[in-house]
C-alpha positions as CSV (number, residue, x, y, z in Angstrom):
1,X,0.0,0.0,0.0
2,X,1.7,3.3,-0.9
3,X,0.8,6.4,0.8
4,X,-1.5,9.4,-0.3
5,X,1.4,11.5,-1.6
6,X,3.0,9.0,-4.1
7,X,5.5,7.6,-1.8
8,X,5.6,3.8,-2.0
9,X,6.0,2.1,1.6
10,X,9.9,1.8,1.1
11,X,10.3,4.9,-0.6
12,X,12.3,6.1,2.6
13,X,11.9,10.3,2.9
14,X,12.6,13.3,1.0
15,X,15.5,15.2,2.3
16,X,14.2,18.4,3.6
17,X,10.4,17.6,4.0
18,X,11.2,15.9,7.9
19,X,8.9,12.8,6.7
20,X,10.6,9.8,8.3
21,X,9.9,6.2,7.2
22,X,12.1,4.0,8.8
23,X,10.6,4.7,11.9
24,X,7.1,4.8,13.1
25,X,5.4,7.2,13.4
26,X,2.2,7.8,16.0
27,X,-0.1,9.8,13.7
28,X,0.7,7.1,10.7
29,X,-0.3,4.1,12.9
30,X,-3.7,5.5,14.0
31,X,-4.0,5.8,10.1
32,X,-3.1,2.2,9.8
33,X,-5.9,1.0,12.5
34,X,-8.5,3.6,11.4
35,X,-8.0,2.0,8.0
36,X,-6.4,4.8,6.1
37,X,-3.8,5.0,3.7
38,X,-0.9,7.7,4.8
39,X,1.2,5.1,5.9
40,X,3.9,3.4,5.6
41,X,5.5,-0.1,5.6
42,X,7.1,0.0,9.1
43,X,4.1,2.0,10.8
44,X,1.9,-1.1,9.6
45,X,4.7,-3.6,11.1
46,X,4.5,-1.7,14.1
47,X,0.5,-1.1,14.5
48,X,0.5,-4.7,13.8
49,X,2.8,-6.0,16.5
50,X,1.2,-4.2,19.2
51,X,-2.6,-5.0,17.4
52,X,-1.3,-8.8,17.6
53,X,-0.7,-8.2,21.5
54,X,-3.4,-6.3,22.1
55,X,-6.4,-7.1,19.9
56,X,-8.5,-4.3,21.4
57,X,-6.2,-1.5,20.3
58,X,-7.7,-1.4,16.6
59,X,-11.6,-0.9,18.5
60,X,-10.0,1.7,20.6
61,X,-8.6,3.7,18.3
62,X,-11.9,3.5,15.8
63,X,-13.8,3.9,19.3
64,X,-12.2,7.2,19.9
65,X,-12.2,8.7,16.2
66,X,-16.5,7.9,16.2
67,X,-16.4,10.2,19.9
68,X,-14.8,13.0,17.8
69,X,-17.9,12.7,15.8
70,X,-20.8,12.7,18.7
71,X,-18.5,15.3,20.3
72,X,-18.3,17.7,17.6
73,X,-22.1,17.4,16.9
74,X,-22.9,17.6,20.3
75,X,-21.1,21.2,20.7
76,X,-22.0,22.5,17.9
77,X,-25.6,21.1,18.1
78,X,-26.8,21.3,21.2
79,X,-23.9,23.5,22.5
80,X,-24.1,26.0,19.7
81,X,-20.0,26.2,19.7
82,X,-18.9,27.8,16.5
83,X,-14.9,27.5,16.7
84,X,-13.4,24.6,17.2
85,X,-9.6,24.3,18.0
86,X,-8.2,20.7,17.5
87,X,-4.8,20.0,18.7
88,X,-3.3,17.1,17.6
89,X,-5.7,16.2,14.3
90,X,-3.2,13.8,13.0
91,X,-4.0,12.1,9.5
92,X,-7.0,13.3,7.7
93,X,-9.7,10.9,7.5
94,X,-13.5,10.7,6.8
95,X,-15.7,13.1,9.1
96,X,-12.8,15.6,10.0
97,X,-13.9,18.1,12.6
98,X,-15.0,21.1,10.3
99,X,-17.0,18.9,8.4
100,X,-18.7,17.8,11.0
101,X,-19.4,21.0,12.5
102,X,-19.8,22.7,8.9
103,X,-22.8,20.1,8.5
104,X,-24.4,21.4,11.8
105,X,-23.5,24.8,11.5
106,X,-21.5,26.2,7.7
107,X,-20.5,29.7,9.7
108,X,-18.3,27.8,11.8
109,X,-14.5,28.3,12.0
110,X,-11.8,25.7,12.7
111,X,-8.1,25.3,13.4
112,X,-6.6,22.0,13.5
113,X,-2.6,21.8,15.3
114,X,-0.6,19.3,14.4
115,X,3.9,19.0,14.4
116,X,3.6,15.8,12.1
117,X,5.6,16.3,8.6
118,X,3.0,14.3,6.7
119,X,0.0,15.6,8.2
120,X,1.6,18.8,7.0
121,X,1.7,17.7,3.8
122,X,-2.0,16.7,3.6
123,X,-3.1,19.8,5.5
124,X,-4.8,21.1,2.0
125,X,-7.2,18.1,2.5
126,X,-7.6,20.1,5.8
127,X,-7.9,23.4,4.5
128,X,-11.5,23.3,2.4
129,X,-14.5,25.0,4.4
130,X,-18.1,26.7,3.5
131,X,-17.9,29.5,2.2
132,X,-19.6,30.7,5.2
133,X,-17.0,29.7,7.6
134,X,-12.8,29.7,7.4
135,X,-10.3,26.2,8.3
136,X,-6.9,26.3,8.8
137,X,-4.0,24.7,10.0
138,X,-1.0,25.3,12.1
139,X,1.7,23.2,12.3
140,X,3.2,23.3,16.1
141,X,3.7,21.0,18.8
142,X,0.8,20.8,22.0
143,X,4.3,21.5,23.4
144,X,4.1,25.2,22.7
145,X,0.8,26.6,23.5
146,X,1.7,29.9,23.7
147,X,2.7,29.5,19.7
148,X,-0.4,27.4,19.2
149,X,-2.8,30.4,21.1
150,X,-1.1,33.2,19.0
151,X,-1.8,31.7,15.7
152,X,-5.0,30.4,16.4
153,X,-6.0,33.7,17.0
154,X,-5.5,34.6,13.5
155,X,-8.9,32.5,12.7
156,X,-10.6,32.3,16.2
157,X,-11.7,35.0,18.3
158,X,-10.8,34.0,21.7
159,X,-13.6,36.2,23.4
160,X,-16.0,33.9,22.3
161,X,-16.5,30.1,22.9
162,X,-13.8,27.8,21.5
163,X,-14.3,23.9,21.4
164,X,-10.5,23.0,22.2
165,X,-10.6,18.8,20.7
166,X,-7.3,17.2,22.2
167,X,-8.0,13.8,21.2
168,X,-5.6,10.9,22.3
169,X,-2.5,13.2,22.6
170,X,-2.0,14.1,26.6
171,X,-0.7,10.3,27.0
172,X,2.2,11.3,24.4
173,X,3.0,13.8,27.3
174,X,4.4,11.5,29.9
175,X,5.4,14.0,32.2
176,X,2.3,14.8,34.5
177,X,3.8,18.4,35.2
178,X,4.7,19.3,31.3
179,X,1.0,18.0,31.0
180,X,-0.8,20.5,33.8
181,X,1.1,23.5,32.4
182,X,-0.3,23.3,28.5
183,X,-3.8,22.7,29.8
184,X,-3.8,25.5,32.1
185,X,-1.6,27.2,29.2
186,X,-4.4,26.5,26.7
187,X,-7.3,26.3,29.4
188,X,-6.6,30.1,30.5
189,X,-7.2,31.6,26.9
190,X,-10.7,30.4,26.6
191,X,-13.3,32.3,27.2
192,X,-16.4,31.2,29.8
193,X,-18.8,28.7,27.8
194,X,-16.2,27.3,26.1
195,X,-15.5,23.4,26.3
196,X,-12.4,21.1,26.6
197,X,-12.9,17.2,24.8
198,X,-10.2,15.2,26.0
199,X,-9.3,11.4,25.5
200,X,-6.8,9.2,26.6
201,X,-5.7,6.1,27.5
202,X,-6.9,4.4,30.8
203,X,-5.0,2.1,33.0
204,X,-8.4,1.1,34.6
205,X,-8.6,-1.2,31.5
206,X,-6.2,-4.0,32.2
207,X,-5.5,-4.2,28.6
208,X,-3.9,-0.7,28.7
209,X,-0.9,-2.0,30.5
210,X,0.2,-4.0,27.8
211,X,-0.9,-2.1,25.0
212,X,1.3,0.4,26.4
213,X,4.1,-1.7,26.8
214,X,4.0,-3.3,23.5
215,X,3.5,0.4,22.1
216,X,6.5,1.5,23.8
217,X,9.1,-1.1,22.5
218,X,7.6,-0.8,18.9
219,X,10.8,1.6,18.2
220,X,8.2,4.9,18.2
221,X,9.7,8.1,19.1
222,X,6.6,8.8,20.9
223,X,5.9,7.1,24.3
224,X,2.9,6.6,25.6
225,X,2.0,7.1,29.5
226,X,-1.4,5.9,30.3
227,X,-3.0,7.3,33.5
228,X,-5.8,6.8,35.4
229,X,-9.8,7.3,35.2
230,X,-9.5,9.3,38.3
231,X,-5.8,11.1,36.6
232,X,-7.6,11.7,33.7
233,X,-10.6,13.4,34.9
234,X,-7.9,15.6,37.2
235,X,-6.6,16.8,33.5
236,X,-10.1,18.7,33.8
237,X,-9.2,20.4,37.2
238,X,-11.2,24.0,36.8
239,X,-13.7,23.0,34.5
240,X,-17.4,21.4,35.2
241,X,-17.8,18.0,33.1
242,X,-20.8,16.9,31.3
243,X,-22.7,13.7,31.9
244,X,-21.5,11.1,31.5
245,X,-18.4,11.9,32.7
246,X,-15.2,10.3,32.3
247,X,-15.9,6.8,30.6
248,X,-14.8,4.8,27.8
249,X,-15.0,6.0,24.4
250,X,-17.3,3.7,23.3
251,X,-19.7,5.1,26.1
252,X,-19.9,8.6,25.7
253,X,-23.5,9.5,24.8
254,X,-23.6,6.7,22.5
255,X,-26.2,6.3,19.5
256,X,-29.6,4.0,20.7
257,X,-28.5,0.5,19.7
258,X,-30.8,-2.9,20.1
259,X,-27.8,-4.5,22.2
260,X,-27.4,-2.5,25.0
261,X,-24.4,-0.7,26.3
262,X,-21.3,-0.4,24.1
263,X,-18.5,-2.6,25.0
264,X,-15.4,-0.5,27.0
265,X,-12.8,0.2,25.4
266,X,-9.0,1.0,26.6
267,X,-9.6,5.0,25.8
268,X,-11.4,7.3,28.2
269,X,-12.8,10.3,27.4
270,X,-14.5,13.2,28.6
271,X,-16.2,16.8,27.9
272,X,-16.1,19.8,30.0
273,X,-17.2,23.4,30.2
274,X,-15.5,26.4,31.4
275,X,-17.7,28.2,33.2
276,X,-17.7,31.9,34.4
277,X,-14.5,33.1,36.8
């Protein structure tokens, strides 16, 4: 399988565009399991060697990318959120944030963060919108909020309420402290009404601990660090969650289905609104 932008899956990389491919990469696996195709040979060895150890991982990741969706149309539904600020996109893929809110609402205005070369290079599948609303893209790490904040500003007005989306990228900071100062960072610029999405890997599935594991010794220069149901929902610390809560993927708000609840999944999410000072 070769990759959207004519690389074959041994083509190596391009001197001067940053895209390795003798490693993997974090963004290019969750392509692999979401069933995508910006990817390349060894991030499918490595998505496969963990998937072989840990056959929930593939469900997970699907798990989390289909709360993106009920998320997105719950804010800008029900919510009436019209800017969205989603750190940590990774890979284009079907139902990208500002379609989804575009569908609900065409005025709304989106800015997706990412530092990965080849999401870079597929950011024009990023940048379409209505002609009613804007998109664009900034490439920076979650690392650098100040950075992120300043050119996000560019699109988003700040004064109004922002739907910050930081899907499965706080476990890729495995320092608790780094972690606490980019969400207050980031937490401090929105304005009152706002809300925060947030998933992550739980260690209250017992699966986590060796997906984790096996993750970790694929060669990615991206460690995970999985945390808690009771860590995670501290990630929230000054902001009021929405029911449910903090739960697995697979059971926030999920769509009415004949068999009852959704099976859990090793990724825990939650929702939460800032509210006044």
């Amino acid at each position: 399988m070769s990759s959207a932008s004519g690389r074959g899956a041994d083509d190596g990389f391009r001197a001067g565009d940053g895209i390795r491919a003798d490693r993997p990469v974090s963004a290019r696996v969750w392509d692999y399991w979401l069933g995508g195709k910006d990817h390349y040979e060894v991030d499918r060895q490595a998505g496969e060697r963990v998937a072989q150890q840990v056959p929930g991982i593939v469900a997970a990741a699907r798990t989390d990318r289909l709360f993106l969706g009920r998320c997105v149309r719950h804010l800008a539904g029900e919510e009436g959120v019209r800017q969205f600020l989603d750190i940590g996109t990774g890979l284009p893929t079907a139902d990208n944030t500002h379609e989804i809110a575009q569908r609900v609402a065409p005025e709304s205005r989106i800015v997706y963060v990412d530092n990965d070369p080849l999401v870079l290079v597929h950011a024009r599948a990023l940048l379409t919108s209505s002609p009613e609303g804007a998109t664009s893209y900034i490439d920076a790490d979650v690392r650098d909020p100040e950075r992120i904040l300043d050119e996000a500003a560019a699109t988003l007005d700040f004064g109004k309420p922002v739907g910050l989306m930081m899907l499965a990228l706080l476990h890729l900071i495995t320092d608790d402290d780094e972690a606490r100062a980019v969400l207050d960072k980031l937490f401090g610029a929105l304005a009152p009404g706002s809300f925060v999405a947030l998933s992550h890997a739980c260690l209250d599935v017992e699966v986590t601990h060796t997906a984790v594991k096996a993750w970790n010794e694929s060669g990615t220069p991206h460690p995970l660090k999985a945390r808690t149901a009771a860590e995670i929902e501290s990630l929230f610390d000054g902001l009021e969650l929405v029911e449910p809560g903090i739960v697995s993927c697979s059971r926030w708000r999920p769509e009415p289905n004949p068999w009852g609840e959704p099976q859990e999944t090793m990724t825990f999410c939650g929702v939460a609104r800032k509210l006044p000072a």
